[in-house]
LOMI-215375 format. One record per residue (C-alpha): residue in one letter; chain; x, y, z. Coordinates in steps of 0.02 Angstrom, whole numbers. Example, Ala and Ser with C-alpha at 12.3 -4.5 7.8 and 13.67 -1.06 7.14 Angstrom:
+---+---+--------+--------+--------+
| r | c |     c1 |     c2 |     c3 |
+---+---+--------+--------+--------+
| A | A |    615 |   -225 |    390 |
| S | A |    684 |    -53 |    357 |
+---+---+--------+--------+--------+
//
This chain:
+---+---+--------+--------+--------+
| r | c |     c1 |     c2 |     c3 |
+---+---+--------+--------+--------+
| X | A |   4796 |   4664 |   3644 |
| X | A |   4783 |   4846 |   3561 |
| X | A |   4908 |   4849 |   3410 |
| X | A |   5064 |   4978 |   3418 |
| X | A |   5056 |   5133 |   3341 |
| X | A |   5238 |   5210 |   3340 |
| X | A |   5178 |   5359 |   3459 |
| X | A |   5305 |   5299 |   3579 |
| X | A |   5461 |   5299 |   3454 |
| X | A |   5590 |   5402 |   3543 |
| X | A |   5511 |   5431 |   3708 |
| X | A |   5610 |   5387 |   3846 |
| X | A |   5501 |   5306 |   3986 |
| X | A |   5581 |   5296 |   4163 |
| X | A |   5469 |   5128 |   4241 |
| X | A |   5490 |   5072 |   4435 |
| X | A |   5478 |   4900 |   4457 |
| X | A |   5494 |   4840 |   4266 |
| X | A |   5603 |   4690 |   4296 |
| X | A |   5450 |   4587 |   4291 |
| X | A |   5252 |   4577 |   4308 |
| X | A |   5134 |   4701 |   4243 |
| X | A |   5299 |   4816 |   4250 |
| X | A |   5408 |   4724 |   4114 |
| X | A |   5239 |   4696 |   4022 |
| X | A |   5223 |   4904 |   3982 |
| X | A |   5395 |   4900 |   3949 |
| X | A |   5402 |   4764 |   3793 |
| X | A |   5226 |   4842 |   3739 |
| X | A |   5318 |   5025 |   3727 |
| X | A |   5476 |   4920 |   3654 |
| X | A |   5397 |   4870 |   3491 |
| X | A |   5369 |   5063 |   3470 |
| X | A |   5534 |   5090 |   3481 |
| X | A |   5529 |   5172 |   3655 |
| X | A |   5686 |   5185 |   3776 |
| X | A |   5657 |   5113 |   3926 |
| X | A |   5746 |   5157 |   4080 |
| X | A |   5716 |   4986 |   4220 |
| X | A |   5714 |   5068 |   4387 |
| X | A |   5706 |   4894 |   4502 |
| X | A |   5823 |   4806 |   4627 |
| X | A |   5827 |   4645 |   4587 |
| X | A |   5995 |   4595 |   4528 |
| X | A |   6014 |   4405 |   4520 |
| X | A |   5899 |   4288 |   4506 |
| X | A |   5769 |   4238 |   4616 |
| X | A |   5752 |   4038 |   4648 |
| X | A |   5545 |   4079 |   4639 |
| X | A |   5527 |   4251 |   4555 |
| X | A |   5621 |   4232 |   4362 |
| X | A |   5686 |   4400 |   4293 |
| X | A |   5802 |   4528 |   4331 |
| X | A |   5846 |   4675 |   4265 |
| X | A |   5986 |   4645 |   4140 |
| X | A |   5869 |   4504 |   4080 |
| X | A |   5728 |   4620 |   4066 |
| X | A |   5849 |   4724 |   3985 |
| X | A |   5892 |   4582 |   3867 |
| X | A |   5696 |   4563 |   3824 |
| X | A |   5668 |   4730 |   3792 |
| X | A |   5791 |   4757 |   3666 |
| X | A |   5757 |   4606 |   3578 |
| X | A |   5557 |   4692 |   3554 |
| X | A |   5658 |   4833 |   3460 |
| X | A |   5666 |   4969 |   3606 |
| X | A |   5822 |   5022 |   3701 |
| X | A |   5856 |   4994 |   3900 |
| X | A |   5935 |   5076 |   4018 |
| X | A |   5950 |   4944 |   4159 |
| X | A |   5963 |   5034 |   4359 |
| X | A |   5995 |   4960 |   4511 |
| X | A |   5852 |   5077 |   4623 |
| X | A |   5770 |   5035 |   4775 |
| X | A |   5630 |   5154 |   4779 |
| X | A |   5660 |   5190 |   4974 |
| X | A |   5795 |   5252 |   4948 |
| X | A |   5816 |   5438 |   4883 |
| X | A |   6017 |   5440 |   4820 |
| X | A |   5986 |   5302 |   4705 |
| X | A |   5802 |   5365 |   4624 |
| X | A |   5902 |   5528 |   4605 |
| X | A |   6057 |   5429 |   4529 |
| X | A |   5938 |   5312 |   4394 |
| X | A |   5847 |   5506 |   4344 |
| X | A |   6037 |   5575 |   4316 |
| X | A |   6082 |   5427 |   4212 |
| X | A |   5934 |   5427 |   4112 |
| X | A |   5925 |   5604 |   4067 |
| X | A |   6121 |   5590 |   4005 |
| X | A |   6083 |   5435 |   3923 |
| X | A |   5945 |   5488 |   3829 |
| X | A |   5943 |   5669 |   3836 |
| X | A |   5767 |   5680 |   3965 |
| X | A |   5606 |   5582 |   4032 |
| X | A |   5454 |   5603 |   3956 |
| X | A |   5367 |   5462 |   4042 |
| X | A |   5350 |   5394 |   4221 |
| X | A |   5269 |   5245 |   4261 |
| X | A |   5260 |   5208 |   4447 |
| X | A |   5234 |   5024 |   4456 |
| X | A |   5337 |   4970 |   4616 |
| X | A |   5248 |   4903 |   4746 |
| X | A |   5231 |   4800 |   4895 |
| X | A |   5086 |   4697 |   4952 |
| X | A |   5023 |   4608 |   5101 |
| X | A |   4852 |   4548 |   5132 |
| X | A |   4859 |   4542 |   5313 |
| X | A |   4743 |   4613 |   5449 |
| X | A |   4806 |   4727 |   5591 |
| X | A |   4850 |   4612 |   5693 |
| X | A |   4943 |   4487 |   5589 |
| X | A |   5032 |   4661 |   5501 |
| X | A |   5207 |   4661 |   5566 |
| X | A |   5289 |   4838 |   5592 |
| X | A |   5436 |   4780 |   5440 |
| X | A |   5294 |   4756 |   5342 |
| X | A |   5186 |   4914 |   5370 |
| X | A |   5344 |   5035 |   5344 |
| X | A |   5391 |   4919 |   5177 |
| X | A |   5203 |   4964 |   5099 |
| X | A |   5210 |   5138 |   5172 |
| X | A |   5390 |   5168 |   5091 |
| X | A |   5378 |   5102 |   4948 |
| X | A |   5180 |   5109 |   4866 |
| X | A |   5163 |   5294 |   4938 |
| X | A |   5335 |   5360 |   4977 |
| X | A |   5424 |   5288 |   4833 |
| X | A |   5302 |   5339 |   4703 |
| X | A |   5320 |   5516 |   4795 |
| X | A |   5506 |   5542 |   4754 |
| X | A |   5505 |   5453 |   4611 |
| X | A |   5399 |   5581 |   4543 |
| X | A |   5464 |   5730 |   4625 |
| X | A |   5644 |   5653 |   4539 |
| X | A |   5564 |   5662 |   4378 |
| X | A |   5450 |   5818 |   4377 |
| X | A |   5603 |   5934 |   4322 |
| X | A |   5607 |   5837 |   4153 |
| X | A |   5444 |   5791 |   4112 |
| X | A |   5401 |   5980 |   4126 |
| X | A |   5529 |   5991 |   3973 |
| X | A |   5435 |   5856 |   3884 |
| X | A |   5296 |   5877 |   3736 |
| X | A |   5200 |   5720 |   3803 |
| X | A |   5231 |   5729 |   3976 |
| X | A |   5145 |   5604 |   4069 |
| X | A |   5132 |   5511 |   4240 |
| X | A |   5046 |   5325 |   4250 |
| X | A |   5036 |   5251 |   4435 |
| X | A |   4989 |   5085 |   4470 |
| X | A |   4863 |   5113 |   4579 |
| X | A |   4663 |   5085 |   4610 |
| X | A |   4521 |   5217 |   4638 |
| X | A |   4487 |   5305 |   4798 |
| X | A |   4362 |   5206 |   4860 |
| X | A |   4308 |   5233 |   5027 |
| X | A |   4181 |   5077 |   5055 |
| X | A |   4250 |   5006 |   5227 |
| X | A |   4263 |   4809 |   5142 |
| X | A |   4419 |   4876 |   5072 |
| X | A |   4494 |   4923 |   5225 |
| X | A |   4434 |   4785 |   5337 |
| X | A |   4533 |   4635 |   5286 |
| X | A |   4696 |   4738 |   5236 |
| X | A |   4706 |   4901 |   5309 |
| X | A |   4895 |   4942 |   5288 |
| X | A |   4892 |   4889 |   5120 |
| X | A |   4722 |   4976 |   5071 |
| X | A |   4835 |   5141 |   5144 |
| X | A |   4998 |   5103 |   5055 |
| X | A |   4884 |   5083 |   4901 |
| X | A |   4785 |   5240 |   4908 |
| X | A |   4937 |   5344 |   4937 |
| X | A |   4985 |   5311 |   4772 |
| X | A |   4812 |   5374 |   4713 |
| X | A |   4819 |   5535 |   4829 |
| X | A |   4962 |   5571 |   4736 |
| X | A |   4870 |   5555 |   4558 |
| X | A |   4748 |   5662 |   4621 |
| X | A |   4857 |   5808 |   4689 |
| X | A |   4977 |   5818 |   4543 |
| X | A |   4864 |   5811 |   4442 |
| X | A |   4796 |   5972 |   4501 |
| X | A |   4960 |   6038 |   4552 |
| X | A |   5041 |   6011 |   4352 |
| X | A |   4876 |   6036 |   4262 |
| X | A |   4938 |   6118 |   4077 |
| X | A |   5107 |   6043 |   4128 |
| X | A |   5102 |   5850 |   4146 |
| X | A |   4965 |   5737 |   4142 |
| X | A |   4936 |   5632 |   4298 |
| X | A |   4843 |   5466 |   4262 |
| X | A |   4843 |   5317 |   4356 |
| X | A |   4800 |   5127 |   4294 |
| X | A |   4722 |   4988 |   4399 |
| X | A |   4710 |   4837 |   4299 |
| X | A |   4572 |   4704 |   4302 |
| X | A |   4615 |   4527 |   4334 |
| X | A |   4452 |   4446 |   4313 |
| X | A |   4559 |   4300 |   4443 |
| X | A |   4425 |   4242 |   4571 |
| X | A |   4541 |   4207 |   4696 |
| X | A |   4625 |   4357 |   4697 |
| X | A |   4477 |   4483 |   4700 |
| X | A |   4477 |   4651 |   4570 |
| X | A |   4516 |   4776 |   4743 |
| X | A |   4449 |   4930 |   4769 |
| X | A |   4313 |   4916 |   4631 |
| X | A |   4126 |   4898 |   4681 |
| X | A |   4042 |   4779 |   4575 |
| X | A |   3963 |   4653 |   4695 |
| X | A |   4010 |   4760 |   4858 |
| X | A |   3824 |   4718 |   4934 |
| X | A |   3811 |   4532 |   4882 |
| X | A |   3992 |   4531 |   4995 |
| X | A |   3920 |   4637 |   5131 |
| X | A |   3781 |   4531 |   5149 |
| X | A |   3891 |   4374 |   5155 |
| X | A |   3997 |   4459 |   5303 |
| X | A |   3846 |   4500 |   5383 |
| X | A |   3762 |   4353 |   5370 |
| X | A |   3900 |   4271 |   5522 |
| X | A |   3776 |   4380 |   5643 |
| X | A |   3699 |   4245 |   5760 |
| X | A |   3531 |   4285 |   5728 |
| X | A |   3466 |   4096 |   5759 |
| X | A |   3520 |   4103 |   5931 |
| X | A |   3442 |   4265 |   5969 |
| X | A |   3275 |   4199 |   5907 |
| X | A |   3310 |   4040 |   6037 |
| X | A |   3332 |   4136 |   6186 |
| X | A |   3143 |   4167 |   6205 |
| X | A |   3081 |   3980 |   6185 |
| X | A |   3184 |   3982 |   6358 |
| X | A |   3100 |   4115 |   6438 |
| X | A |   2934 |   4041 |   6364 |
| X | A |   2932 |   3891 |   6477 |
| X | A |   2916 |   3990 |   6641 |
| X | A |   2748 |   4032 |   6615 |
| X | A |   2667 |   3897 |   6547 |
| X | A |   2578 |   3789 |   6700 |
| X | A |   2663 |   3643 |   6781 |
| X | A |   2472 |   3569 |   6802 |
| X | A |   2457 |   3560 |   6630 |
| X | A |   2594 |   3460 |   6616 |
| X | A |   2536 |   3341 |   6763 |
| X | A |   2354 |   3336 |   6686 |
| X | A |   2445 |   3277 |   6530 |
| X | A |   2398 |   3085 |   6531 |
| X | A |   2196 |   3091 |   6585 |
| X | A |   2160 |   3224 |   6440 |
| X | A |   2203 |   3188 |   6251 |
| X | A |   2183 |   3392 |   6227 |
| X | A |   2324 |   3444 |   6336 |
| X | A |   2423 |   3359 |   6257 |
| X | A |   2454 |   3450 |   6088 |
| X | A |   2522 |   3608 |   6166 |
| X | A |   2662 |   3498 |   6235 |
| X | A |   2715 |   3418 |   6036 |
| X | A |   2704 |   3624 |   5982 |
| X | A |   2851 |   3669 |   6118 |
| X | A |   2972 |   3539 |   6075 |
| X | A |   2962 |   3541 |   5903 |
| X | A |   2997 |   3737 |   5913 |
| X | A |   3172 |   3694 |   5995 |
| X | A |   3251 |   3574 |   5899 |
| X | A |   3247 |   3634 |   5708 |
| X | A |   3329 |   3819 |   5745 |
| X | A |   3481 |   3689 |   5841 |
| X | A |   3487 |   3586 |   5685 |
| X | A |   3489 |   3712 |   5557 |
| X | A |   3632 |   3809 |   5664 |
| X | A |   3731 |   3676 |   5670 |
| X | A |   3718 |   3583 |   5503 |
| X | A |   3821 |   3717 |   5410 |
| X | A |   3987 |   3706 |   5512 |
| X | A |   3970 |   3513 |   5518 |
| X | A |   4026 |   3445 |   5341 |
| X | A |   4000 |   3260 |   5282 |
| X | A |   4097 |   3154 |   5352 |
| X | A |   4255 |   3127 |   5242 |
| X | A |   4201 |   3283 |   5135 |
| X | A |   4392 |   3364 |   5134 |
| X | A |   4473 |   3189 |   5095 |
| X | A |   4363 |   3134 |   4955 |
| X | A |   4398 |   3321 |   4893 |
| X | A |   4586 |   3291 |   4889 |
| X | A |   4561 |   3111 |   4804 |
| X | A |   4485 |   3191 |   4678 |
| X | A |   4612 |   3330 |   4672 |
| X | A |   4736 |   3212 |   4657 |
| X | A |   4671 |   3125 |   4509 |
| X | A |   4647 |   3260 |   4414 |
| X | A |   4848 |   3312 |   4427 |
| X | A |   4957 |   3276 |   4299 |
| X | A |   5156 |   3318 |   4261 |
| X | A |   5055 |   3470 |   4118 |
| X | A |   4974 |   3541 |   4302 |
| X | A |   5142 |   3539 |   4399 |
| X | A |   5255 |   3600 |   4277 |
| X | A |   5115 |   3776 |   4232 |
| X | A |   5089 |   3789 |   4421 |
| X | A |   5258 |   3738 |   4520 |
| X | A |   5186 |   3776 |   4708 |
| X | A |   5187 |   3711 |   4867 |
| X | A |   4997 |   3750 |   4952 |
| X | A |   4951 |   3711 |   5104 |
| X | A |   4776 |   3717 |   5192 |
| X | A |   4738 |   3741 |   5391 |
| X | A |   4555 |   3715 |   5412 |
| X | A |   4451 |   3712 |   5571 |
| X | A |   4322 |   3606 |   5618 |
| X | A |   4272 |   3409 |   5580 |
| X | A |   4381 |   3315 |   5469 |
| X | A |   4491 |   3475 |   5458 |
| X | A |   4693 |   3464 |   5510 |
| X | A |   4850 |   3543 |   5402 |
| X | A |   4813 |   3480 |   5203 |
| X | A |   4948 |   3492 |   5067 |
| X | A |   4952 |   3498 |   4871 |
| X | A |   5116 |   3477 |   4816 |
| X | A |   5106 |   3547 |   4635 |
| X | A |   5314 |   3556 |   4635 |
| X | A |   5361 |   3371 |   4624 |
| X | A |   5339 |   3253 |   4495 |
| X | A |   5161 |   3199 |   4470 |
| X | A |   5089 |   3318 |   4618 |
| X | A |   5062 |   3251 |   4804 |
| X | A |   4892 |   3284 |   4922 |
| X | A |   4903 |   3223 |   5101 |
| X | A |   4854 |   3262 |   5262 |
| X | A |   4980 |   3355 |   5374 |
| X | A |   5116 |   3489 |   5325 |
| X | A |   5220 |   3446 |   5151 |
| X | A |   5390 |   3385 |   5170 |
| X | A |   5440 |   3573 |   5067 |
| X | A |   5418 |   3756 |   5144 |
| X | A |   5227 |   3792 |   5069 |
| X | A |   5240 |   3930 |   4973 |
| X | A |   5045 |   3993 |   5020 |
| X | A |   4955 |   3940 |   5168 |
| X | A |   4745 |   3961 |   5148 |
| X | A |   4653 |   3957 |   5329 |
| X | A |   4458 |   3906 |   5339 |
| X | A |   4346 |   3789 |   5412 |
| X | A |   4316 |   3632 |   5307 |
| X | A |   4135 |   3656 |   5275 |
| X | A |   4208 |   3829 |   5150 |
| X | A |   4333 |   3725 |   5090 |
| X | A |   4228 |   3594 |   5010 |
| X | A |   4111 |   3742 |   4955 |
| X | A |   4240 |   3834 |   4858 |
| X | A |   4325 |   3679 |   4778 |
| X | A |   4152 |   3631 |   4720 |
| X | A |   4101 |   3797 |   4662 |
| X | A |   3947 |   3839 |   4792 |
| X | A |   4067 |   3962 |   4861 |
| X | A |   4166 |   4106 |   4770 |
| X | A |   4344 |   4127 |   4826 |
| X | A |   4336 |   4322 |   4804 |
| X | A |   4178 |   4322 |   4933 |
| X | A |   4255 |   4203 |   5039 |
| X | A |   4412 |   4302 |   5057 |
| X | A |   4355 |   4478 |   5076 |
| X | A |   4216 |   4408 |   5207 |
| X | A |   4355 |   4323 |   5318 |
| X | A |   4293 |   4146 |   5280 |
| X | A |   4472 |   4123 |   5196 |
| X | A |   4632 |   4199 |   5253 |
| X | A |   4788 |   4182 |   5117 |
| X | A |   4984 |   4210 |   5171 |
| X | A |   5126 |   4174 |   5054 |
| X | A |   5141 |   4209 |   4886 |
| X | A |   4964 |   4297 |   4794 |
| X | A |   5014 |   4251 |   4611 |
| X | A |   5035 |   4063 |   4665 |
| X | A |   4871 |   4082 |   4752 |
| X | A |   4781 |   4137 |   4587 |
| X | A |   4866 |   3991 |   4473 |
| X | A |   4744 |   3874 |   4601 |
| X | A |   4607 |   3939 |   4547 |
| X | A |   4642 |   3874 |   4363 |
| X | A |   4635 |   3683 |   4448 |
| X | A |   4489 |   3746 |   4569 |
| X | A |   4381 |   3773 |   4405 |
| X | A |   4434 |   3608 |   4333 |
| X | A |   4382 |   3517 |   4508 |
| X | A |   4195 |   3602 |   4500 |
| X | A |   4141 |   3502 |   4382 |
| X | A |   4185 |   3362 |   4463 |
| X | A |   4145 |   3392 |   4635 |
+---+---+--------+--------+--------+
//
């Protein structure tokens, strides 16, 4: 991490969504400068699976030598963005930074998008950041370093961004349209900037940025059924060929060798087709027994989730890991707790991705795995995931 510098002494920087996360993280960074930080977020009490709130934020930040100013503000809602800008500017005497970092995520396809959930993105990722900013422009303009930082990615328009989480990838890009047209709108005035981190997380894929886009495309493509294409004329072969060959079969030795080269032409393209969806038998249990060795009370205590797995196909079913109680639990059916993030795929890509032959950010963003529930418990897996490769 880049050492302070002081630049930030004094600077009063108004932050959506800093009760936790990446949020709270620029707000104790600009806190050992001596910044004042104003914690525009909702959450009041504590959450049973999400830890922080925004007098306890409060409570971190002025411990890291900065002042807070904590405010209740849902970002939908206009009266209290307004209300947290008022109480700022009288608190500490005007903004000079906004950080638009509230946002909401889900990493759902059309279909499986409900309406709540589309207006949630829509309202807060675009339409908060919006007002937020338009609350805020009056007093940055008055400010020497005058600056706006959204939390959003690059506008890029490659359709794998948009196929497996089209709402979102809208919500998202919102935020960016508005980075560009401020921008332009307050150049000389206020610099627009946004920031769009890099996990390095396999499991939760770096969205939006092209680095391996083709080697993905070509996995998604690859689900084409080319094999059975190539089949369909072997069928229309055998019309031709003459039934008195066939007959003449036994007398003549010669015949006979056109007769091994159809056969032989069938069977392999059926075998190869087939072998890939088919796992050993016993593949996803022996991957759990050795999932469940590896667990220990360390593992449960750094992860404390509930996962559970519906895969398709032989030796497939509703899986659990357990990684709340004591010990850790695998088993086959649902776990006895609410999972806190459900992973759909056949069994063949489980085994694959446990072992390491397949990536979980290719296996996602080509629609071999689907992920509901909660994404930051998703990525802690892939810590034990890259313990089990080795093993597997």
């Amino acid at each position: 991490m880049l050492p302070n510098t002081g630049k930030l002494a004094g600077c009063t920087i108004f932050i959506t969504g800093a009760s936790r996360g990446i949020g709270k993280a620029i707000a104790l960074k600009a806190a050992k400068d001596g910044a004042n930080i104003v914690i525009a977020a909702k959450t009041t009490q504590t959450h049973p699976k999400l830890p922080g709130t925004i007098y306890t934020a409060a409570e971190e930040i002025e411990a890291a030598g900065g002042k807070a100013l904590p405010c209740v503000v849902d970002v939908r809602d206009e009266e209290q963005i307004t209300s947290a800008v008022e109480r700022a500017v009288e608190r500490f005497g005007g903004i000079d930074i906004l950080v638009n970092n509230a946002s909401a995520i889900s990493l759902t396809n059309t279909l499986d998008t409900p309406t709540k959930r589309v207006d949630l993105m829509m309202n807060v990722n675009t339409r908060g950041t919006y007002l937020t900013s338009k609350a805020c422009i009056p007093f940055l303009r008055k400010s020497k370093v005058a600056h706006i930082l959204n939390l959003s990615p690059p506008l890029n328009l490659n359709p794998l961004w948009f196929k497996q989480h089209c709402a979102y990838t809208i919500a998202k890009y919102g935020m960016s349209m508005c980075v560009l047209g401020m921008a332009e709108e307050f150049r000389g005035e206020i610099a627009v900037n946004a920031l769009w981190p890099k996990t390095g997380h396999p499991l939760l894929p770096d969205f939006f940025l092209d680095e391996h886009p083709d080697e993905i495309m070509k996995e998604t493509e690859s689900h084409a059924p080319v094999p059975e294409v190539k089949e369909e004329k072997p069928q229309s072969e055998p019309q031709p060929p003459p039934r008195p060959q066939l007959q003449s079969q036994p007398p003549p030795p010669q015949p006979s060798s056109p007769q091994p080269q159809l056969r032989p032409q069938r069977p392999p393209p059926l075998l190869q087709q087939q072998q890939p969806s088919r796992p050993h038998f016993g593949a996803v249990e022996e991957t759990f027994r050795i999932v469940k060795d590896s667990l220990s009370d360390e593992v449960v205590k750094a992860t404390q989730a509930v996962y559970q797995f519906e895969l398709s196909g032989e030796d497939g079913g509703t899986w659990f890991l357990d990684l709340k109680s004591k010990g850790g639990k695998v088993g086959h059916g649902e776990p006895s707790d609410r999972a806190d993030v459900v992973m759909s795929m056949t069994t063949d890509d489980f085994v694959k991705m446990f072992s390491g032959k397949l990536k979980p950010t290719m296996a996602f963003m080509s629609g071999k795995l689907k992920i509901k529930g909660n994404m930051a418990l998703a990525i802690k897996l892939e810590k034990l995931m890259t313990q089990m490769n080795a093993k597997l």
